[in-house]
C-alpha positions as CSV (number, residue, x, y, z in Angstrom):
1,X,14.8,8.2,-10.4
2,X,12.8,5.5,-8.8
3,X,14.1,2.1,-9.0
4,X,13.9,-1.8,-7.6
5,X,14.2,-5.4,-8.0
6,X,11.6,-8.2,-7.6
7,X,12.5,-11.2,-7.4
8,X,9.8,-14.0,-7.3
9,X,10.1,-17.7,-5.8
10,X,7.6,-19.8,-8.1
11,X,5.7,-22.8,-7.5
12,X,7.9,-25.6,-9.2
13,X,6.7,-26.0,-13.2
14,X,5.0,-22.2,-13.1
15,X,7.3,-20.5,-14.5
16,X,6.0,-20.8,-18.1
17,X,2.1,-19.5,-17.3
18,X,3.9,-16.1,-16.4
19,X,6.2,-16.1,-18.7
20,X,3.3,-16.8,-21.5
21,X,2.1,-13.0,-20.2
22,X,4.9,-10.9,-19.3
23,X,6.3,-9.9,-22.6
24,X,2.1,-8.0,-23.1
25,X,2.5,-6.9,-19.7
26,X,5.8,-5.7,-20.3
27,X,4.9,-3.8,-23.9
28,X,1.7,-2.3,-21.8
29,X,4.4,-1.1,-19.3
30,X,7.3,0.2,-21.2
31,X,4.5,2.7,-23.3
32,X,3.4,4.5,-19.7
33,X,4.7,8.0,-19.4
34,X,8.1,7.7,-17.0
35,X,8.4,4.4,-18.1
36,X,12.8,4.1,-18.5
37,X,13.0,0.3,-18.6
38,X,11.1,-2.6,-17.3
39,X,12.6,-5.9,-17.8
40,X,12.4,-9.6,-16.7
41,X,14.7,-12.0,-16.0
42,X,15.0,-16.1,-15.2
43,X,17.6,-16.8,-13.0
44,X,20.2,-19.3,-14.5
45,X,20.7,-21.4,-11.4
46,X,17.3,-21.4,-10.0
47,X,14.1,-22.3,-13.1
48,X,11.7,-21.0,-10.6
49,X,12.7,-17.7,-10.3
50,X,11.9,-14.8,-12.1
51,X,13.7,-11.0,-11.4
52,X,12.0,-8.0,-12.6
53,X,13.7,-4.6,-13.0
54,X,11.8,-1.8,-13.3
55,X,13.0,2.0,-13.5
56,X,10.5,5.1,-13.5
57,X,11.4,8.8,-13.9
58,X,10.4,9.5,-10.1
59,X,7.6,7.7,-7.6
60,X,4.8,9.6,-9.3
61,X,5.2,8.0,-12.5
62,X,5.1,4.6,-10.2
63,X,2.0,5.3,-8.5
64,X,0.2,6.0,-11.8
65,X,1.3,2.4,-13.4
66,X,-0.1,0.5,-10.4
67,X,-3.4,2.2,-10.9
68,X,-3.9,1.4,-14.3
69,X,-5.9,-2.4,-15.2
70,X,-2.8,-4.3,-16.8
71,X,-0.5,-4.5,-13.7
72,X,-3.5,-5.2,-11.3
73,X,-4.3,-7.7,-13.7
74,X,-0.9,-9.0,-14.1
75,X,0.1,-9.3,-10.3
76,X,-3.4,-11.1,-9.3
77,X,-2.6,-13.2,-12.2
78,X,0.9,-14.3,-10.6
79,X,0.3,-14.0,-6.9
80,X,-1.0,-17.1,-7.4
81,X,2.1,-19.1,-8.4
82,X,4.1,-17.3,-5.8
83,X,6.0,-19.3,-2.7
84,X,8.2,-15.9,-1.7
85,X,8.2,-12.5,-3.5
86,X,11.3,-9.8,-2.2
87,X,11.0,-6.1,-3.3
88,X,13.4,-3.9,-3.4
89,X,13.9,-0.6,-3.9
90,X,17.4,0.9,-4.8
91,X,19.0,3.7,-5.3
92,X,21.4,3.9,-8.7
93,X,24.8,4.0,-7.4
94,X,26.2,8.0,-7.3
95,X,30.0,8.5,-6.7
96,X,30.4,10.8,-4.6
């Protein structure tokens, strides 16, 4: 399983342009093969940021969504609004 967090710092009062296109972006996303969740989040204490969580079958199935036109779009769309961007990559807690 490949898995991580972004979490985006906004411009102040651009939180709602990105928000107008995430839920397409998201649909777009969550049809790819190896697609098991992609979801986005606005922090409670903080309007201007955004947390996305995104979980693919392995790194493979990664590589092939950032080649495809809808999260090139997406990200040059939002790059824009950003002051700080912070990505993650975790691994799903295993007891061992």
């Amino acid at each position: 399983m490949y898995k991580f967090i972004i979490t985006i710092d906004l411009q102040p009062g651009t939180r709602d342009a990105i928000l107008a296109r995430a839920p397409a972006a998201q649909a777009a996303t969550r049809a790819e093969p190896g697609c098991i969740a992609y979801d986005f989040y606005t922090c409670t204490d903080n309007p201007d940021r955004l947390v996305f969580v995104e979980t693919w079958a392995d790194r493979a199935a990664h590589d092939f969504h950032m080649e495809q036109a809808h999260p090139k779009d997406f990200i040059a769309f939002h790059e824009q609004f950003h002051e700080r961007l912070i990505l993650e990559t975790i691994d799903p807690a295993v007891p061992r």
